[in-house]
C-alpha positions, 0 to 999 in steps of 0.5 A, a space after each residue: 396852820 390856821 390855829 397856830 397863827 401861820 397863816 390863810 386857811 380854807 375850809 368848810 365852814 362846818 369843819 371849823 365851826 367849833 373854832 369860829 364859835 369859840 373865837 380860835 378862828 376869825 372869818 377873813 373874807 367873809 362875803 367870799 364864799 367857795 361853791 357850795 357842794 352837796 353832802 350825800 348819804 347813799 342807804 340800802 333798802 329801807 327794810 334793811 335799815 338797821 338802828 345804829 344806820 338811822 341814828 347817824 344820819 340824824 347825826 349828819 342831819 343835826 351836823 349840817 343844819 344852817 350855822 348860827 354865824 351866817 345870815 
């Protein structure tokens, strides 16, 4: 909806920091903030880590590294 033009939206900077880099989306109370809330990965033994399970989590580690918008 937010994209649209229909209203306030809320959600986690990181699930629309693609909009907020390209401008589709403004932040509209900037110095209000929701409570932080932790990202958790759960693995396996570490010698049954496999190649694909050690790459997505490089992914997330990239994913969730401090956004260049905010102070």
């Amino acid at each position: 909806m937010g994209l649209a033009g229909l209203g306030v939206i809320i959600r986690s900077e990181w699930d629309v920091a693609e909009d907020l880099d390209q401008g589709r989306l403004v932040p509209l109370l900037p110095q209000w903030r929701l409570p932080d809330a932790d990202v958790v990965a759960l693995l396996g033994a570490r010698g049954g880590r496999v190649a694909r399970t050690v790459h997505f989590m490089e992914i997330l580690r990239q994913m969730f590294q401090p956004v260049p918008w905010r102070p």
